[in-house]
N, C-alpha and C positions, 0 to 999 in steps of 0.2 A: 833437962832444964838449961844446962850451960850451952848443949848446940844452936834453941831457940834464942837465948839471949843473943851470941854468937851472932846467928845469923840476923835476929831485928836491928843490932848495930851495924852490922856489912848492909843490909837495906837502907838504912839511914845514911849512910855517909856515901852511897850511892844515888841517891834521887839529891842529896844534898848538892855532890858535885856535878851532877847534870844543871843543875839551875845556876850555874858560876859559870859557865863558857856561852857569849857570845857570838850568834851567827849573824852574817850578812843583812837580815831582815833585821835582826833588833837595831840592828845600828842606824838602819834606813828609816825605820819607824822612830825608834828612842833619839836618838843623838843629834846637836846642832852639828848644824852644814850651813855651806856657802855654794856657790855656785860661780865662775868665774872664766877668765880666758889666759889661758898661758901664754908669759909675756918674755920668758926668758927660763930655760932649760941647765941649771949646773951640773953639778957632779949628785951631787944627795938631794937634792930637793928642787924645786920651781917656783917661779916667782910668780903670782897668780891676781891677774887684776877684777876684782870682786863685780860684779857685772850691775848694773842699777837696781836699785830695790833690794838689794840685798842688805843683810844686818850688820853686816863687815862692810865697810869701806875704802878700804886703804890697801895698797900694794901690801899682799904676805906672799911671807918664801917658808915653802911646805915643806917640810921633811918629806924622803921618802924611804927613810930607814925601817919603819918602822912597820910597813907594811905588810897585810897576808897574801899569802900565796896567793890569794886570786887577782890581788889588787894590778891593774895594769901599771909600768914601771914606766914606757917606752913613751914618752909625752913627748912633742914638738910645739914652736912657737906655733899658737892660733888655734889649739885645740882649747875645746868648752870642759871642763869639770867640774865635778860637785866633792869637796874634800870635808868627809864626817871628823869632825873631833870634839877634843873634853869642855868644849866651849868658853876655854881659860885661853887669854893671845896675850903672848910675851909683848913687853914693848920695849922692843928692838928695833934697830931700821936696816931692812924694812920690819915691820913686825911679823910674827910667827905664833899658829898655834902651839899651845904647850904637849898637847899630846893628839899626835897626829893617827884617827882607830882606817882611813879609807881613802883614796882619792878614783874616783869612778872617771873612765871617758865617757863623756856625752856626747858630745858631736866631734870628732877629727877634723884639723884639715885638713884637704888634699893632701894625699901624699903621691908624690910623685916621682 
């Protein structure tokens, strides 16, 4: 009786914390984004000018501390991205998302 219990709790707290880690699709599916062209490259983040039509408007500078391993790091001025986060922008200047979950290349430019 104690090993069933035992083990229905190790089941439970197993399929529990499967449902708590976030992969790459849910972010793409679930989470606001922007889309934009990189306008300036610093040390931790880029400054990213939000392309028309988009929901953002305004020059933000992106963290990219925060990044997963898969996320590309290596941005130049003139490259296209689409940066996922918690849909919360600090207002700062320039402003910044609050919590930065992706920034994807879309289109590069030439590198040469």
């Amino acid at each position: 009786m104690q090993t069933t219990m035992i083990a229905i709790l190790a089941l439970s707290f197993i399929l529990g914390c499967a449902g708590c880690a976030k992969t790459m699709d849910d972010m793409i599916a679930e989470e606001p984004r922007f889309t934009g062209i990189v306008r300036e490259v610093l040390q931790n983040s880029i400054l990213v000018q939000p392309l028309d039509g988009e929901s953002v408007k305004e020059l933000m500078n992106v963290s990219l501390d925060a990044q997963p391993g898969d996320s590309v790091c290596d941005f130049q001025v003139g490259d296209e991205v689409t940066v996922f986060y918690d849909g919360l922008i600090r207002e700062t200047s320039p402003a910044s998302p609050q919590k930065v979950y992706s920034v994807m290349l879309r289109t590069p430019v030439a590198r040469g």
